[in-house]
matplotlib code that plots the C-alpha trace (Angstrom):
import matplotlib.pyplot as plt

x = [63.9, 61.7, 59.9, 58.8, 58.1, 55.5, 54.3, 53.8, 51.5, 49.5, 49.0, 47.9, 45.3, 43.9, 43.9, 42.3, 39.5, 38.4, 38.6, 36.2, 33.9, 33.3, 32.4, 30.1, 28.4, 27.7, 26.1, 23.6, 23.3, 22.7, 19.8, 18.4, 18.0, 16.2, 13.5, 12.7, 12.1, 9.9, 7.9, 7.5, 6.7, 3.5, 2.5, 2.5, 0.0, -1.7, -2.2, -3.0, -6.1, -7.2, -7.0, -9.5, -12.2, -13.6, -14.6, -16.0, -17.7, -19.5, -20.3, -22.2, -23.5, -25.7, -27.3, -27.1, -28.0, -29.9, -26.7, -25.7, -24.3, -21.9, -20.8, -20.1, -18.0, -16.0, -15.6, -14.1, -12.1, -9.9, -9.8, -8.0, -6.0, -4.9, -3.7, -1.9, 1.5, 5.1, 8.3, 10.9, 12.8, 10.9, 9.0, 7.3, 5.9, 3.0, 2.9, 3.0, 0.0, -1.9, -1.2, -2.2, -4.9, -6.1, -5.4, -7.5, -10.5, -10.4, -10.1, -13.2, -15.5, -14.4, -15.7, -18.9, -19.3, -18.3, -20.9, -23.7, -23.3, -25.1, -28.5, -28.2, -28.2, -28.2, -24.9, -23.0, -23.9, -22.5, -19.0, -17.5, -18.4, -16.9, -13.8, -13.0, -13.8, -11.1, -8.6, -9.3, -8.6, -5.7, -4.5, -5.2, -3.1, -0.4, -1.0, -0.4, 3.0, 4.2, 3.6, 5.2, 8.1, 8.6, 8.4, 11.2, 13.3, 12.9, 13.7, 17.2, 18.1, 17.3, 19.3, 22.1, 22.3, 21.7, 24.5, 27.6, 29.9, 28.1, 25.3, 28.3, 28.7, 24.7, 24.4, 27.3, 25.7, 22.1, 20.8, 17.5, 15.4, 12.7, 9.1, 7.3, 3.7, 1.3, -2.2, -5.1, -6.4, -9.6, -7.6, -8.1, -12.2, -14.4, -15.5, -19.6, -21.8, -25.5, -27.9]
y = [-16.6, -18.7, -20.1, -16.7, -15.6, -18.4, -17.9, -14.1, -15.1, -17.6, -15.0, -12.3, -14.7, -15.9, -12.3, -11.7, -14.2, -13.1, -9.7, -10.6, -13.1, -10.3, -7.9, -10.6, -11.0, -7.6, -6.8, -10.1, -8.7, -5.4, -6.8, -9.2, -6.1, -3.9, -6.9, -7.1, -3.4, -3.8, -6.5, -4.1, -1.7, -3.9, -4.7, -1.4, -0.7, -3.5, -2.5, 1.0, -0.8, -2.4, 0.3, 2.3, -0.7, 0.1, 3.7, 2.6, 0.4, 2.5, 4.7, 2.4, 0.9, 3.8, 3.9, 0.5, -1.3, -4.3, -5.5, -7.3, -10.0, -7.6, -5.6, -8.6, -10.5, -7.4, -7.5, -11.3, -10.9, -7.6, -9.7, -12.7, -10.9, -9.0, -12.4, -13.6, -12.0, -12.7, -13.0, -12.9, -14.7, -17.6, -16.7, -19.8, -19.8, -21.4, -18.2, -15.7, -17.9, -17.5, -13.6, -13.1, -15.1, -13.5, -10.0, -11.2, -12.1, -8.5, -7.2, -8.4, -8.4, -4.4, -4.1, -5.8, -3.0, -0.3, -1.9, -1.2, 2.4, 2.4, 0.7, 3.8, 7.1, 8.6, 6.8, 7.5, 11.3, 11.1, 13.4, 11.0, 7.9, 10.0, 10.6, 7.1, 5.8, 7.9, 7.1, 3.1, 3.6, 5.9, 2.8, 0.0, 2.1, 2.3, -1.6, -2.4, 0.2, -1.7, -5.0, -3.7, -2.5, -5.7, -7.6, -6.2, -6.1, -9.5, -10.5, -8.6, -9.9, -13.6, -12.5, -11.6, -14.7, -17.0, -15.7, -18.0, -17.4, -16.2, -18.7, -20.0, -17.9, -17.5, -21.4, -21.2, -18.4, -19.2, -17.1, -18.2, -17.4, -15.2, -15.7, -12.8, -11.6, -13.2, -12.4, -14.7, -17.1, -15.6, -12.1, -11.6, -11.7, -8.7, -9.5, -10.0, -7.6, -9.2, -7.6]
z = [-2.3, -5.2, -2.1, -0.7, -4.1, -4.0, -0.8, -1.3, -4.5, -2.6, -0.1, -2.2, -4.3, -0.8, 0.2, -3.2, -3.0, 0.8, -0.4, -3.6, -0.9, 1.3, -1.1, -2.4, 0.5, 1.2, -1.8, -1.4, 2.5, 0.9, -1.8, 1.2, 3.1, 0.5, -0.3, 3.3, 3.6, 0.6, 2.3, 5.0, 2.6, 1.5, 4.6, 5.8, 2.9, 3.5, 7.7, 6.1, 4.3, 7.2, 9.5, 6.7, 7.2, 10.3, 9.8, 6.5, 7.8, 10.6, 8.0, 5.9, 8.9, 9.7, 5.9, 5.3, 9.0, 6.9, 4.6, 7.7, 6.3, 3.9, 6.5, 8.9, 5.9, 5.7, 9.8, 9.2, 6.1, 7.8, 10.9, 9.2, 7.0, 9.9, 11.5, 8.9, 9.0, 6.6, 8.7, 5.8, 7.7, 7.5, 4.4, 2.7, -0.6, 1.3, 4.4, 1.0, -0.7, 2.7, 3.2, 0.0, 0.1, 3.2, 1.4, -1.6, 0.5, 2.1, -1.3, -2.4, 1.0, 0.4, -3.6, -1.9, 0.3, -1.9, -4.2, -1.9, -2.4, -5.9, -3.8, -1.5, -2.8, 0.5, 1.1, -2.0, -1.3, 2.4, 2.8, 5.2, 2.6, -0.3, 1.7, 3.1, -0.4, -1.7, 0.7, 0.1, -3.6, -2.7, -0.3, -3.0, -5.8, -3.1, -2.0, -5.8, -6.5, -3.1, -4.1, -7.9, -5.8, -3.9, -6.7, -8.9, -5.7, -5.0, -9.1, -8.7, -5.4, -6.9, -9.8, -7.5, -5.7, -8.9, -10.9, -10.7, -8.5, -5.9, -6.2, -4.4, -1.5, -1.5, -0.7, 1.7, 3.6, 3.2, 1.3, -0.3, -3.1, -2.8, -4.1, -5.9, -5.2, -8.0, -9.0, -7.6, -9.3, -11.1, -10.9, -14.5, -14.6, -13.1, -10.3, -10.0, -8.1, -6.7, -4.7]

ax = plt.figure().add_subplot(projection="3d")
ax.plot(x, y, z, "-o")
ax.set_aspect("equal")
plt.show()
């Protein structure tokens, strides 16, 4: 009787603990799944961006034919940032240092070529200009509320697989830190416009 006493307690704390396990691991499935949708989220913005470029850039083209070199940096930048892709499930701080690297270059071949607006009046009073310009601010705001997004998904989820005991169950499982998106280096200075 004592001895299935016993062996009714030992099965109920087992039963207990795989009970209180899978739970765990739901919730740090649950976390890992909405940072991955908020990296898709970002890229998605960012793919937005770079779909923008080329009709801004034939636009400008036909005011602007002699700011070759601008408009072909621009060409380059969205074609390398459009090669450089995050698979979050093999995300490296080094592949999320190179995306946003690649972003960052786009980023500012694109202030060069909304800069040569000012040098073309014709340009800056052009409907189609205007309305593409918009839309690529529109697309940075929503670049930056994604990455935003991403980012305090990403701290929670780290939280949740940090915190003792499931930093437990996170090793068992695999479940990885993630790394955060981070301003470039230089972020905080204006950037310079030459002509």
């Amino acid at each position: 009787m004592k001895l299935n006493k016993t062996l009714i307690a030992v099965i109920a704390v087992i039963v207990i603990i795989c009970m209180w396990a899978a739970s765990a691991y739901n919730s740090m499935v649950s976390e890992q799944e909405k940072a991955t949708t908020a990296l898709a989220n970002v890229q998605s913005a960012y793919q937005r961006r770079a779909d923008l470029i080329p009709n801004l850039v034939e636009v400008v083209k036909g005011y602007a034919s002699h700011e070759k070199e601008t408009l072909e940096g621009v060409v380059a930048a969205r074609s390398k940032a459009t090669q450089v892709t995050l698979d979050p499930a093999n995300m490296t701080p080094e592949k999320l240092k190179e995306f946003q690297k690649a972003q960052g270059e786009l980023g500012a071949a694109l202030g060069r070529l909304i800069a040569i607006q000012e040098n073309y009046p014709d340009l800056k009073a052009n409907e189609n200009f205007r309305d593409l310009q918009v839309q690529l601010e529109g697309t940075e705001n929503r670049i930056n509320e994604a990455r935003n997004k991403f980012n305090g998904i990403v701290q929670q989820y780290n939280i949740v697989i940090r915190k003792f005991p499931k930093n437990i169950l996170a090793g068992i499982f695999g479940f990885n830190t993630m790394d955060k998106f981070e301003a470039m280096a230089g972020a905080e200075n204006a950037p310079e416009v030459n002509f």
